[in-house]
C-alpha positions as semicolon CSV with decimal commas, in nm:
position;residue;x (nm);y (nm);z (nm)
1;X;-1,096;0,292;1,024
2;X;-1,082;0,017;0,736
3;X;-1,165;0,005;0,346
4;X;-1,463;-0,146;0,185
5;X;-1,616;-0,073;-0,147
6;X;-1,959;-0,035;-0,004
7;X;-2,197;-0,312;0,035
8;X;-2,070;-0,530;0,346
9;X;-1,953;-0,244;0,559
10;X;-2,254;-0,337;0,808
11;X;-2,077;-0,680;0,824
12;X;-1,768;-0,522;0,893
13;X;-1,879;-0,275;1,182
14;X;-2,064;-0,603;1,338
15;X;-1,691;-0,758;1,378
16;X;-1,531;-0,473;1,466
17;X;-1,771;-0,470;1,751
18;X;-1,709;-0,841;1,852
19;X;-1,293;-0,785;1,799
20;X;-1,306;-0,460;2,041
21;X;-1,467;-0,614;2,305
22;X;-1,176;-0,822;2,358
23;X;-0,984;-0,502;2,478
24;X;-1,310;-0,399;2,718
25;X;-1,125;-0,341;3,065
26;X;-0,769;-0,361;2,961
27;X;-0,531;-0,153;3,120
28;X;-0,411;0,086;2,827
29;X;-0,028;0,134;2,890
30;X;0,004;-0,267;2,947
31;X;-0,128;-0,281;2,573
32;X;0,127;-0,050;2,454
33;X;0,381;-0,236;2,643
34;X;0,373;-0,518;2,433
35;X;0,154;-0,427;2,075
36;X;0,260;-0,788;1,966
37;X;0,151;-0,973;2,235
38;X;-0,205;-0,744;2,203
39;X;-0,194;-0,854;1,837
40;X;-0,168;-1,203;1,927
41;X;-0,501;-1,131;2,176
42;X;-0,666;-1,006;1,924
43;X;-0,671;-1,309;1,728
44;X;-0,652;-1,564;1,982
45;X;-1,067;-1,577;2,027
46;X;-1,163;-1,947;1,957
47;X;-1,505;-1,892;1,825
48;X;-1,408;-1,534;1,584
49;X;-1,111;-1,753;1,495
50;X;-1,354;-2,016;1,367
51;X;-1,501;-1,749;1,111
52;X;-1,136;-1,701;0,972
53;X;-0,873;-1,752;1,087
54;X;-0,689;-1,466;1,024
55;X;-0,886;-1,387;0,708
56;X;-1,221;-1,231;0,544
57;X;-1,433;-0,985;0,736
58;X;-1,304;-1,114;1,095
59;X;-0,935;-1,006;0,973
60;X;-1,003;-0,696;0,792
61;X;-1,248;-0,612;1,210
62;X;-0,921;-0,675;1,338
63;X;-0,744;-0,491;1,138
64;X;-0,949;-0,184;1,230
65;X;-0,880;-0,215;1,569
66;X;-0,572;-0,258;1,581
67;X;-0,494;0,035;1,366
68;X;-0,669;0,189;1,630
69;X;-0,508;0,088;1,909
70;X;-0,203;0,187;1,744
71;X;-0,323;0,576;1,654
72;X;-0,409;0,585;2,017
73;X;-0,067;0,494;2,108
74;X;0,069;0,762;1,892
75;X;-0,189;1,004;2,013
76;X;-0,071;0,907;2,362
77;X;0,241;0,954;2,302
78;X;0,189;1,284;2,127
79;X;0,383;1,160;1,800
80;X;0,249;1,090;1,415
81;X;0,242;0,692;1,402
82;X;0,560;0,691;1,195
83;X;0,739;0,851;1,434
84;X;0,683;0,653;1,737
85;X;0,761;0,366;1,568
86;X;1,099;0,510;1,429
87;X;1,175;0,615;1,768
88;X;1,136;0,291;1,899
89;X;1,446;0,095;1,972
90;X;1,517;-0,238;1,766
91;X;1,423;-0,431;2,002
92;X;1,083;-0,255;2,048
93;X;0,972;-0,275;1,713
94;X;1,049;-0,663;1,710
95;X;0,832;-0,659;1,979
96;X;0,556;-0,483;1,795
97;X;0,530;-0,745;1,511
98;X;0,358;-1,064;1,521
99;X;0,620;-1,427;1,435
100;X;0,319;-1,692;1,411
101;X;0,329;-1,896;1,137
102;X;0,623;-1,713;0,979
103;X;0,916;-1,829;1,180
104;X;1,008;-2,036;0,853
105;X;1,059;-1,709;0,676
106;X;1,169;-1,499;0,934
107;X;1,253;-1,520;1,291
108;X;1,261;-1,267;1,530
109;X;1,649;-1,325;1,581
110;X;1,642;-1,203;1,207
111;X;1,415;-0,920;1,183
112;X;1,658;-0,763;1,539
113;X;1,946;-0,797;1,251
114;X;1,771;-0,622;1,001
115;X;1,700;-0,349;1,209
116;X;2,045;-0,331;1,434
117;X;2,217;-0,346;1,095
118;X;2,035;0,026;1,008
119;X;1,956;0,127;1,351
120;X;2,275;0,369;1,332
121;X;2,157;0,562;1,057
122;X;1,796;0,613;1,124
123;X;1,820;0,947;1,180
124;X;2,039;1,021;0,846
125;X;1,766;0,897;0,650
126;X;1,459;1,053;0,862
127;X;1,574;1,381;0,760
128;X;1,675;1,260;0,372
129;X;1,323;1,193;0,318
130;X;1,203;1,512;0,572
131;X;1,356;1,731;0,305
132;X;1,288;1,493;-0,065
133;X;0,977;1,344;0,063
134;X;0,846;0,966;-0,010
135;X;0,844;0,878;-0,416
136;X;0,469;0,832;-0,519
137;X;0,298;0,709;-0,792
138;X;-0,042;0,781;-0,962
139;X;-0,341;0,608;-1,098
140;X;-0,535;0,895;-1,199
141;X;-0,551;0,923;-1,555
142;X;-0,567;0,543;-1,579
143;X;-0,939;0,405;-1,492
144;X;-1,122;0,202;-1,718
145;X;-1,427;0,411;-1,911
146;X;-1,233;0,731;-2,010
147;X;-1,249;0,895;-2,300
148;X;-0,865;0,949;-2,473
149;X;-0,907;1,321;-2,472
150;X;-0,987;1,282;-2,024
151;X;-0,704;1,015;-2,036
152;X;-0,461;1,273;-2,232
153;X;-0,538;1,600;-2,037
154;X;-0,513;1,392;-1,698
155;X;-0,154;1,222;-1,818
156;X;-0,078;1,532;-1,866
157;X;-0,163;1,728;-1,559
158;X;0,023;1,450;-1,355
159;X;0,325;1,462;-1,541
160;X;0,345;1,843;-1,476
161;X;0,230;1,786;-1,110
162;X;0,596;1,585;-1,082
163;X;0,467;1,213;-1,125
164;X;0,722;0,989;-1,358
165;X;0,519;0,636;-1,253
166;X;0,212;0,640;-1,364
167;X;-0,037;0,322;-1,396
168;X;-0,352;0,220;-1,605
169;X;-0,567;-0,012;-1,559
170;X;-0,632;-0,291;-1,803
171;X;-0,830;-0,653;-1,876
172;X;-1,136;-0,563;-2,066
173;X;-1,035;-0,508;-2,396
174;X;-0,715;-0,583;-2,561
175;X;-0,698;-0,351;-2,836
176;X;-0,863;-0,081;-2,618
177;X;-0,591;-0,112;-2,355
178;X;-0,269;-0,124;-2,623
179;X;-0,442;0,191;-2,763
180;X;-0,480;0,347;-2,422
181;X;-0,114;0,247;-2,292
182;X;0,026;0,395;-2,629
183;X;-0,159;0,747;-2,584
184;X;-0,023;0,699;-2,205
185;X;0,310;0,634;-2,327
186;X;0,289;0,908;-2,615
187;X;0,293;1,181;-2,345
188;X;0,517;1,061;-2,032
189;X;0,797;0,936;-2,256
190;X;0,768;1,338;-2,456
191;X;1,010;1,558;-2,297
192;X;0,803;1,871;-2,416
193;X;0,551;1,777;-2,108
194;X;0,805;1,792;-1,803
195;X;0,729;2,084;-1,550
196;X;1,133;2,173;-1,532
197;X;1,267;1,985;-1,881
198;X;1,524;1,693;-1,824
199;X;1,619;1,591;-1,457
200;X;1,957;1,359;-1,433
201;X;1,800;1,148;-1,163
202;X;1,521;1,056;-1,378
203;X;1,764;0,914;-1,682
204;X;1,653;0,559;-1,725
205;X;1,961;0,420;-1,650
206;X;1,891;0,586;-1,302
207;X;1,949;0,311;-0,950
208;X;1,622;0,381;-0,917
209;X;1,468;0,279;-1,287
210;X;1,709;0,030;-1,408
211;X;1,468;-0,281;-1,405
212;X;1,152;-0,061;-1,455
213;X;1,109;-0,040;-1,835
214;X;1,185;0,351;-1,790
215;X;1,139;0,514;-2,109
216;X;1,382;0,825;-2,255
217;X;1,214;1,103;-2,010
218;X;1,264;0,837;-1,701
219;X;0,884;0,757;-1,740
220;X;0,774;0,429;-1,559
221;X;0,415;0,297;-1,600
222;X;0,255;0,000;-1,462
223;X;-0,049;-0,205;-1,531
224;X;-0,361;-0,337;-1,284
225;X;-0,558;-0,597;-1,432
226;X;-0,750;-0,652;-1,044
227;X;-0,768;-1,080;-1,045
228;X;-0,956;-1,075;-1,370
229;X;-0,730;-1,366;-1,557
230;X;-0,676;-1,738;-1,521
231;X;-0,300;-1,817;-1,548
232;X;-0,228;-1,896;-1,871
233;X;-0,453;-1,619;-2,052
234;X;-0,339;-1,384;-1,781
235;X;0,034;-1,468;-1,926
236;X;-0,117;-1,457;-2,327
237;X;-0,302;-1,095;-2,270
238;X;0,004;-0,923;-2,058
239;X;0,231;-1,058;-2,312
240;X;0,072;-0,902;-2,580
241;X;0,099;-0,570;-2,388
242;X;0,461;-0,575;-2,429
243;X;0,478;-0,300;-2,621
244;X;0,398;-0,055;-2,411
245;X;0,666;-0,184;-2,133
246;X;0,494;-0,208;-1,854
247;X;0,737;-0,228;-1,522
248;X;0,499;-0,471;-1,395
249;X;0,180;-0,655;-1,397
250;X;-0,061;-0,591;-1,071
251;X;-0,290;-0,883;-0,948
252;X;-0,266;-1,096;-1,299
253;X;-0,495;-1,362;-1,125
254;X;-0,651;-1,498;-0,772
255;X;-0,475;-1,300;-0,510
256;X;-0,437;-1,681;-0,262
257;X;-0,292;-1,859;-0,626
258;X;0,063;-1,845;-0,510
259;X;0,201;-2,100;-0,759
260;X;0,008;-1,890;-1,045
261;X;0,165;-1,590;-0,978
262;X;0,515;-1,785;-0,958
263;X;0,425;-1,936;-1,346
264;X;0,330;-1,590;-1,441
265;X;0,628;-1,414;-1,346
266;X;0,858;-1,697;-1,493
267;X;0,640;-1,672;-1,812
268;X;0,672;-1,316;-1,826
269;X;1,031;-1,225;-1,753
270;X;1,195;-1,258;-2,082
271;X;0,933;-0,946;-2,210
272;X;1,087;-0,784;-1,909
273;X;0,762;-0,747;-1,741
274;X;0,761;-0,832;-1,341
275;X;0,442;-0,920;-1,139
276;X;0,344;-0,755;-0,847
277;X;0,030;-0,818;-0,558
278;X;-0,065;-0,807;-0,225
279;X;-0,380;-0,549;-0,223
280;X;-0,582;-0,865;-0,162
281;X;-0,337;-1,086;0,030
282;X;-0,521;-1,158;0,329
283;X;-0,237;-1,214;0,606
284;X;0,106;-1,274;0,635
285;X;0,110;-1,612;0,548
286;X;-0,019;-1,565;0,173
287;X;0,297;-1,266;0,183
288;X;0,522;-1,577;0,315
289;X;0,463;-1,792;0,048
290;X;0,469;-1,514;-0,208
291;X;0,771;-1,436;-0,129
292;X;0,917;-1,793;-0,067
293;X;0,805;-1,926;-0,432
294;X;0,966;-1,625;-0,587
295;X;0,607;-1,508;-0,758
296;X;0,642;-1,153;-0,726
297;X;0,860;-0,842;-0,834
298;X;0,700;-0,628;-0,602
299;X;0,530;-0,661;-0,266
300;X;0,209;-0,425;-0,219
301;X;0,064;-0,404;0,174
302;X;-0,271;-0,276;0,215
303;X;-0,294;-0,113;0,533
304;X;-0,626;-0,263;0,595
305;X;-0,630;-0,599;0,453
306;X;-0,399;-0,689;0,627
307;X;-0,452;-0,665;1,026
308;X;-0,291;-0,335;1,101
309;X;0,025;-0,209;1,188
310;X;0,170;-0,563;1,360
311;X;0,105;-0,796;1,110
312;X;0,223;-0,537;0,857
313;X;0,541;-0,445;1,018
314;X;0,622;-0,876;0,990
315;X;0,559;-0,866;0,617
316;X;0,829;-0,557;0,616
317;X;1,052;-0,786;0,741
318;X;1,027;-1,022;0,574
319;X;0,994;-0,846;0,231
320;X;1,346;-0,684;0,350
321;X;1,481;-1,051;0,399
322;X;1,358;-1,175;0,030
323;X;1,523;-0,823;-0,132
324;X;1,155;-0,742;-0,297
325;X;1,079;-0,315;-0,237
326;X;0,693;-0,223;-0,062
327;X;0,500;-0,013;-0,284
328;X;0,188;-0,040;-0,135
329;X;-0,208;-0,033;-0,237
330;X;-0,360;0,304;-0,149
331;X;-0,642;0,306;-0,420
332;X;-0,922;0,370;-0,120
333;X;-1,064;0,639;0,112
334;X;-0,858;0,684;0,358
335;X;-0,563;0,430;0,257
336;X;-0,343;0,706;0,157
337;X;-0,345;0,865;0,519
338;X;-0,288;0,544;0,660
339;X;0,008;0,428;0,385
340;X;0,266;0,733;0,406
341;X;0,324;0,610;0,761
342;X;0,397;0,239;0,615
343;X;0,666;0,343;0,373
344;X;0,840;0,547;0,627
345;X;0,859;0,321;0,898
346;X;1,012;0,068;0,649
347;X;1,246;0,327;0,461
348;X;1,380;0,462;0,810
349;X;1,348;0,200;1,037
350;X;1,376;-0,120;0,805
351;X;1,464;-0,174;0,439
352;X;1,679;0,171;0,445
353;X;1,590;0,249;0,108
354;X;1,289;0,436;-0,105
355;X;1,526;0,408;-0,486
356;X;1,337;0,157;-0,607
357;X;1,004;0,166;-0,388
358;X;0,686;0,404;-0,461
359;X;0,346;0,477;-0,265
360;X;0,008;0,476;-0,488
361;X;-0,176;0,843;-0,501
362;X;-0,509;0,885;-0,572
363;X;-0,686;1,193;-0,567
364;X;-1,039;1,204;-0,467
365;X;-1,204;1,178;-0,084
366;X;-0,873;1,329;0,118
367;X;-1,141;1,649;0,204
368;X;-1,312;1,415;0,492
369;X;-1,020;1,405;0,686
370;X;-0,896;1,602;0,967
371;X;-0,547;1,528;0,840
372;X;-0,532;1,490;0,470
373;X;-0,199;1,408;0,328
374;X;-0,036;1,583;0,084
375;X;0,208;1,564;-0,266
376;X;0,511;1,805;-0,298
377;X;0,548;1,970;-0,648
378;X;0,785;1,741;-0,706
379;X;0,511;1,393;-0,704
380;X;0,637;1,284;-0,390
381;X;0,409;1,229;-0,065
382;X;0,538;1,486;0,188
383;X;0,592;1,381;0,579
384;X;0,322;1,359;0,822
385;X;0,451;1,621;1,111
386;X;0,139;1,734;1,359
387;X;0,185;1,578;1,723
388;X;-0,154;1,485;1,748
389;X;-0,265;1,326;1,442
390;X;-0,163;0,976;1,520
391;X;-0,239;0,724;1,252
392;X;-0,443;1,039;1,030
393;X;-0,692;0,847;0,987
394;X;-0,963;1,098;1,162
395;X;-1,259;1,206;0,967
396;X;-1,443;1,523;1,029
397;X;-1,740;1,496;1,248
398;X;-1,934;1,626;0,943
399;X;-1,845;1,410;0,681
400;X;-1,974;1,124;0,942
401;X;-2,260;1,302;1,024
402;X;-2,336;1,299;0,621
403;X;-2,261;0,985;0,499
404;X;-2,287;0,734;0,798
405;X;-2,539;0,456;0,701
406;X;-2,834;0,398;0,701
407;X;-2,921;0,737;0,875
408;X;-2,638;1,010;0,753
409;X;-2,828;1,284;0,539
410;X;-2,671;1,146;0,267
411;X;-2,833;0,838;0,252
412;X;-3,185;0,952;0,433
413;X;-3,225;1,235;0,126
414;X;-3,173;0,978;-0,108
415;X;-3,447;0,750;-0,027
416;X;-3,675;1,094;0,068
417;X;-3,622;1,105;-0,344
């Protein structure tokens, strides 16, 4: 499966037709053998490569098959993706990950030392997050078009579901987004709202908030302004948000404008204020040189942007490397299911640490799936445990049967009217 917004998904299925038929007559277990070197096949079509390369519709096609050709190597191997990838040895999962074009990042020599270096204690931390589950963070209460009382009520119902990061988006309307952020602030920062009163590990002097612009109840909220700035006003408008201390800004500008993002987080820093993307960065490359010019605070996969599992598990790496935590984009049908796995194969297997890293929620769609995931009371994503699910990514037959275009019910009552 991959994430579109609507419009274009014929486009899509067309190249996820032309990708697949690469894999037409390949011997199954000789693909798992080697998932990078299948990666690499993927991609290595002269003519597809001619629509990219390694970008746009032919990237987010492969993406979709590769994702799943990895859910049927999970389902083959009767484990949830995570799993078989944290049961893979070190030298496996180097294996698995795709080095083109990145080698001036990260080698493969380097990404073996990485993992060796935490191989040891793998299983220590499998059943840490087992027990705490994976730190989330939600968007719900912050779409643009609410009313204050909707805005209020939903703050409020996430900061008693166990939430303390919370983000909003913003970019329309200055005044309307300080008074929004305020209201926002009003409530998560009011002890009177938390489900159990004070928790020590939320104190704002916490490992895990120092840096974040915590306020007094350990509150942390962010701000999405989805490309809608050039540089410079991007830099006047977020500045001017100050006041609400905002851990970070999310996609200030043009997702490929590496050197903007670099002059907005060295414009921003002395308001405290870091910069964070990646929900549009189209391959590992753009992560590369994200990373390299030191334009981001935070480093935010999409598990479908990207071009599945091997490309992501090289921008792991190499995030590790640079010191910058993965809280990736899972603001889309179906990218939650897909993203838990993501953060724990990196936690486990490959940074070693969730303190400072947190997984978007959102709340709507998870019904059409076989395997829905799910948030403890405590607003942390819980762990992914059925055998057979694989990447749980499956919809229900009926849900297809509904909405597949142009000739789901759905869609055929809808021009009937």
């Amino acid at each position: 499966m991959t994430f579109t917004t609507g419009r274009g998904n014929d486009i899509v299925c067309q190249a996820i037709d032309a990708v697949a038929s690469r894999l037409v007559d390949k011997e199954i277990e000789s693909l798992f053998a080697d998932m990078g070197k299948a990666w690499n096949y993927l991609v290595a079509d002269p003519q597809l490569r001619w629509i990219g390369p390694e970008k746009g519709v032919i990237h987010i096609a492969t993406g979709a098959v590769d994702n799943a050709l990895w859910d049927l190597y999970a389902r083959a191997r009767q484990k949830p993706l995570w799993k078989l990838l944290v049961d893979m040895s070190s030298e496996e999962l180097v294996k698995s990950a795709t080095f083109r074009y990145i080698t001036d990042a990260i080698t493969p020599g380097e990404a073996l030392a990485i993992l060796k270096a935490r191989e040891a204690t793998r299983k220590e931390r499998e059943a840490i997050v087992r027990e705490q589950g994976y730190p989330a963070y939600v968007t719900s209460a912050g779409w643009l078009g609410y009313s204050d009382d909707k805005i209020a009520r939903l703050t409020k119902e996430a900061v008693q579901a166990g939430f303390n990061h919370f983000k909003m988006k913003v970019g329309t309307d200055l005044a309307d987004d300080l008074r929004r952020g305020r209201l926002i602030r009003s409530i998560i920062d009011d002890p009177q709202y938390l489900p159990d009163g004070p928790d020590p590990a939320r104190h704002p002097e916490s490992p895990a908030l120092v840096g974040k612009n915590a306020g007094p109840t350990g509150a942390v909220l962010m701000i999405d302004a989805n490309q809608v700035w050039d540089v410079q006003p991007a830099i006047n408008y977020v500045s001017s948000l100050a006041e609400i201390k905002p851990w970070f800004i999310e996609e200030p500008t043009a997702p490929d404008d590496i050197l903007g993002h670099a002059a907005i987080r060295r414009a921003l820093k002395p308001h405290g204020i870091g910069v964070a993307t990646g929900e549009h960065a189209h391959n590992r490359m753009v992560f590369k040189q994200l990373l390299q010019a030191e334009a981001i605070d935070v480093c935010q996969i999409d598990s479908c942007r990207l071009a599945g599992v091997s490309e992501v598990l090289s921008v792991l790496f190499m995030a590790t490397k640079f010191g910058v935590p993965i809280c990736p984009h899972a603001g889309g049908v179906g990218l939650c299911e897909y993203v838990i796995h993501l953060s724990l194969i990196d936690y486990i297997a490959i940074s070693g640490t969730m303190e400072r890293n947190v997984l978007e929620y959102t709340d709507h769609l998870h019904e059409h799936f076989l395997y829905p995931c799910s948030i403890s009371k405590k607003g942390r994503y819980t762990v992914p445990n059925n055998p057979v699910e694989g990447y749980s990514i499956e919809m229900h037959k009926s849900s297809i049967a509904e909405y597949e275009w142009p000739d789901g019910s759905y869609w055929t009552k809808a021009r009937a009217e």
